[in-house]
C-alpha positions in Angstrom: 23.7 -34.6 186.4 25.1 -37.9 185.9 22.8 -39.5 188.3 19.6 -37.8 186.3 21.3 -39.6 182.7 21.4 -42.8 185.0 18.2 -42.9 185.7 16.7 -41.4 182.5 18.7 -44.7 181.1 17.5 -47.6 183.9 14.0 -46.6 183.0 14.6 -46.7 179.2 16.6 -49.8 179.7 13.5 -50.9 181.7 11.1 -50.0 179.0 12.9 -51.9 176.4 13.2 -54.9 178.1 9.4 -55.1 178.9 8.8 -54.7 175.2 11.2 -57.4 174.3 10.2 -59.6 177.1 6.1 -58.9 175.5 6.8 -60.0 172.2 9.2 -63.0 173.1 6.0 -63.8 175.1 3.8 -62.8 172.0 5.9 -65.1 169.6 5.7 -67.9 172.5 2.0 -68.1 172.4 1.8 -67.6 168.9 3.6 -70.8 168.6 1.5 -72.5 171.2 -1.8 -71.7 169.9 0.0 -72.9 166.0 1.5 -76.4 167.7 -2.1 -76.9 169.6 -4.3 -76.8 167.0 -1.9 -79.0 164.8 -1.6 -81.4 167.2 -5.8 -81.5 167.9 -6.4 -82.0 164.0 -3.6 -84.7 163.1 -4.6 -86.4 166.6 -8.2 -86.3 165.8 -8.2 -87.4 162.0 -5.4 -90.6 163.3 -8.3 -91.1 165.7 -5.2 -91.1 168.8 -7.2 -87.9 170.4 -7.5 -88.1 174.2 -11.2 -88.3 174.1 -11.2 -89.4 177.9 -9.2 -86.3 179.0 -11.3 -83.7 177.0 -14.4 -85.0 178.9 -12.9 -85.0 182.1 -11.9 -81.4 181.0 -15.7 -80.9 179.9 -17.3 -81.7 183.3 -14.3 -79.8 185.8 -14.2 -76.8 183.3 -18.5 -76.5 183.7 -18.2 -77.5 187.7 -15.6 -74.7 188.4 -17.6 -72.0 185.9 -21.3 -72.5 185.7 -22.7 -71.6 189.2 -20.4 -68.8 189.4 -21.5 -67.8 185.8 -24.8 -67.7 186.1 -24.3 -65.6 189.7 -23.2 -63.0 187.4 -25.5 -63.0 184.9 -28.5 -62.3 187.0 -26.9 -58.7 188.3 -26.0 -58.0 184.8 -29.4 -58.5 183.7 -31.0 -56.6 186.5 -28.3 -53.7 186.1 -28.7 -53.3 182.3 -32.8 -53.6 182.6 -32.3 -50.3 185.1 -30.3 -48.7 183.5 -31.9 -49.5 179.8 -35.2 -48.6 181.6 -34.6 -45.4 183.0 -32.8 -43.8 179.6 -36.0 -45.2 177.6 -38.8 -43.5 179.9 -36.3 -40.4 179.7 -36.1 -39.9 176.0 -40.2 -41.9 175.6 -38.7 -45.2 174.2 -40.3 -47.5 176.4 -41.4 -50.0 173.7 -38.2 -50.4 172.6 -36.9 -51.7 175.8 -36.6 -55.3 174.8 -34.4 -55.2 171.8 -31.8 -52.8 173.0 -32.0 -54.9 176.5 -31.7 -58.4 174.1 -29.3 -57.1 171.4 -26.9 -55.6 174.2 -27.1 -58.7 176.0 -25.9 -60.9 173.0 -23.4 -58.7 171.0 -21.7 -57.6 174.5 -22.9 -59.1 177.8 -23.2 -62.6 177.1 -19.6 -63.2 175.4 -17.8 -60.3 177.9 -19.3 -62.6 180.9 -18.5 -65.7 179.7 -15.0 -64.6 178.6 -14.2 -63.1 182.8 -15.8 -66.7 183.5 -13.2 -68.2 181.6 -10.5 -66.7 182.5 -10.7 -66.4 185.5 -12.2 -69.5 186.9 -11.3 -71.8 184.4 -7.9 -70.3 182.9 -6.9 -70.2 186.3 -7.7 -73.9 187.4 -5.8 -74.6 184.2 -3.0 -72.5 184.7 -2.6 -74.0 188.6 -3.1 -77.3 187.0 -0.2 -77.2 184.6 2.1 -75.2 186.7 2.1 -77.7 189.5 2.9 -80.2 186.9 5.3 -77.9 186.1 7.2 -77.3 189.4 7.1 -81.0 189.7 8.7 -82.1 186.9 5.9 -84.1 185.4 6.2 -81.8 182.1 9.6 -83.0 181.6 9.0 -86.3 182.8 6.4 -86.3 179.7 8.9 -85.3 177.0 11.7 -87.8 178.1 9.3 -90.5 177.6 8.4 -89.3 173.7 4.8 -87.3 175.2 4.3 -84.1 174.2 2.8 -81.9 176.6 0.6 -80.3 173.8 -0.8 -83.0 172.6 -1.2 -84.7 175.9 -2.7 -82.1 178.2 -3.3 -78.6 176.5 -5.2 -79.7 173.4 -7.7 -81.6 175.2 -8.6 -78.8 177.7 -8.5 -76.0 174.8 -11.0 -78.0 172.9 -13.0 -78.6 176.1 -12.9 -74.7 177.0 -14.4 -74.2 173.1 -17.2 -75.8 173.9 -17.9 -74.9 177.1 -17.1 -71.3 176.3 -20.2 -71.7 173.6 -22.6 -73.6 175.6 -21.5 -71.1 178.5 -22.7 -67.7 176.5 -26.0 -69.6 175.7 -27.0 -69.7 179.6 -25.4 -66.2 180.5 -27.3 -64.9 177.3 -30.5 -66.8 178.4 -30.4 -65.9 181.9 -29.8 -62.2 181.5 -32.2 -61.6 179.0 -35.0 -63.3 181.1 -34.2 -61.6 184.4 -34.2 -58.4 182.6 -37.5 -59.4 180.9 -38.8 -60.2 184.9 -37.4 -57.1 186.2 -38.9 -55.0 183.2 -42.8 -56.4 183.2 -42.5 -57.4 186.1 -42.1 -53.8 187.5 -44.7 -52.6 184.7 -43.0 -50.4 182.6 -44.5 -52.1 179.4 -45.9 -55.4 178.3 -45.2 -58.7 178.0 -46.0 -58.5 174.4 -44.4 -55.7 173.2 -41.4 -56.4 175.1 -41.0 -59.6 173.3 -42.0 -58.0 169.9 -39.6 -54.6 170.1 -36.8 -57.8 170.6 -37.8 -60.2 167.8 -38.6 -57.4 165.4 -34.9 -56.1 165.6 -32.6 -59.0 166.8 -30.9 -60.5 164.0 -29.4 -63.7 163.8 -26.3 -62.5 162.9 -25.8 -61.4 166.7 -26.4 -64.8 168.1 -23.5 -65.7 165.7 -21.6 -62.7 166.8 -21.8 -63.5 170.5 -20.5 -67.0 170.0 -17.7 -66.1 167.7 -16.6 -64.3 170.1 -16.8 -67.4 172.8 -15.4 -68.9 170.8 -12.0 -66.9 170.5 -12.1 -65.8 173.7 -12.3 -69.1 175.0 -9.2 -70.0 172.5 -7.1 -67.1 173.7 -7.7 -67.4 177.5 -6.9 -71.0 177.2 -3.5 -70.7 175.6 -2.8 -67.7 177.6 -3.3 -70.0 180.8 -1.4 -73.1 179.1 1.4 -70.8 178.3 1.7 -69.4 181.8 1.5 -72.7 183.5 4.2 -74.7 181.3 6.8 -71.9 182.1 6.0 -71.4 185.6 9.2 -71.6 187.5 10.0 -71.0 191.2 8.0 -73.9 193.1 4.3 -72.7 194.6 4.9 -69.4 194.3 5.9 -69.4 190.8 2.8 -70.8 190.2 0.8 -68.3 192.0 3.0 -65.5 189.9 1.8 -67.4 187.1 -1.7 -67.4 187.6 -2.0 -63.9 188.9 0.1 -63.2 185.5 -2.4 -65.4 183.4 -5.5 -63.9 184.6 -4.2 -60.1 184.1 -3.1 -60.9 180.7 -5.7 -62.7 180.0 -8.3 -60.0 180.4 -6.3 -57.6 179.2 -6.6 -59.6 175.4 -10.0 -60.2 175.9 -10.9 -56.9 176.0 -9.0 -55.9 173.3 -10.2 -58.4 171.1 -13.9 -57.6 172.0 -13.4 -54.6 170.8 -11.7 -55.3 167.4 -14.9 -57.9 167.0 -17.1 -55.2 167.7 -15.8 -53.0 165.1 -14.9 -55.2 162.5 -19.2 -56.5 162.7 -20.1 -53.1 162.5 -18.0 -52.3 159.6 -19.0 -55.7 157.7 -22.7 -55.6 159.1 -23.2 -51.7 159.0 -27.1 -52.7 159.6 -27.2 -54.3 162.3 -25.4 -51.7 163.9 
């Protein structure tokens, strides 16, 4: 009997300190994402902002994420014009086969894509990157010399994964929608024309805006997430292996989450567009 209460307790005891550990971890990259921004704005308006290393950021974030984002993007437009095809030649909907293939694409593919994109090919490269730095000692190299890590190295690169998150939903969102406007007159279920007119008539602008919102924080998020996991990686290379695995999972696991908080709260505030 005793051993049962033991191990009724280890797994309580084990439950509770996951929780703790979660919102230590919570709290940490709260105060990350706080000191980041501070630290981009007061750099930025004292005109001291690494310009240099936000470009570099620029150009390896879009080398490490565009081909492989785009690769995606053409399945998922061929997947969702099949499946978006055969439930509208079901129910007789054919001619509205463009917007709900357009609209789906912008509210939910485009920013979903470009948020797996980020985290796991660019929050990872900037997860290794910092945990290396890390393991080495060149993070507290920085801080005995007056440097802040934040301001030196993770405000750059989440500024440079805003903006390529953005630019990154425009091209999933283009290429999608245009290989599922191929694959759908191309394979002659309906018109060019009324494709393009079912779209235009009930696309709002408000979705385009919703999709890069949504880049926009999930880009944020992912690249804190990765920041955070990097600086405390601990443990030499495998530490920072841990740490990446541990930044990708978590990452994705927010992302989603978030997505569908978004989701709701435009439906709610935007009840027709819906």
């Amino acid at each position: 009997m005793s051993a049962v209460f033991a191990g009724g307790r280890s797994v309580v005891d084990n439950l509770t300190g996951r929780f703790k550990a979660g919102v230590v971890t919570t709290g940490e990259l709260v105060k990350l994402a706080v000191e980041s921004i501070q630290w981009g704005f007061s750099d930025i308006l004292a005109r001291r902002f690494s310009w240099s290393e936000f470009l570099l950021q620029c150009w390896f974030m879009t080398r490490v994420s565009l081909l492989p984002t785009i690769l995606v993007s053409i399945p998922f437009g061929v997947i969702t014009s099949v499946q978006i095809g055969a439930a509208a030649n079901q129910i007789g909907a054919q001619s509205f086969i463009g917007a709900v293939n357009g609209i789906g694409v912008l509210r939910q593919g485009a920013p979903l894509v470009t948020s797996l994109m980020i985290a796991g090919a660019v929050g990872s490269a900037i997860c290794s990157d910092l945990g290396a730095r890390t393991v080495r000692e060149e993070i507290d190299a920085l801080k005995v010399m007056g440097i802040s890590p934040i301001q030196r190295l993770v405000a750059p690169r989440i500024l440079a994964a805003l903006l390529v998150s953005v630019l990154l939903t425009v091209i999933v969102a283009m290429t999608a929608m245009t290989t599922a406007f191929a694959i759908v007159v191309g394979g002659g279920q309906i018109s060019s024309g009324t494709y393009l007119d079912s779209f235009v008539g009930l696309a709002q602008p408000a979705d385009l805006i919703l999709a890069e919102v949504k880049a926009f924080i999930f880009g944020f998020v992912a690249t804190i997430v990765a920041a955070h996991k990097g600086l405390s990686a601990r443990g030499g290379p495998k530490g920072v292996a841990d740490a990446v695995n541990q930044a990708v999972v978590l990452s994705v696991i927010l992302l989603a989450v978030i997505n569908v908080g978004l989701t709701q709260a435009y439906v709610m505030l935007f009840p027709g567009g819906a």
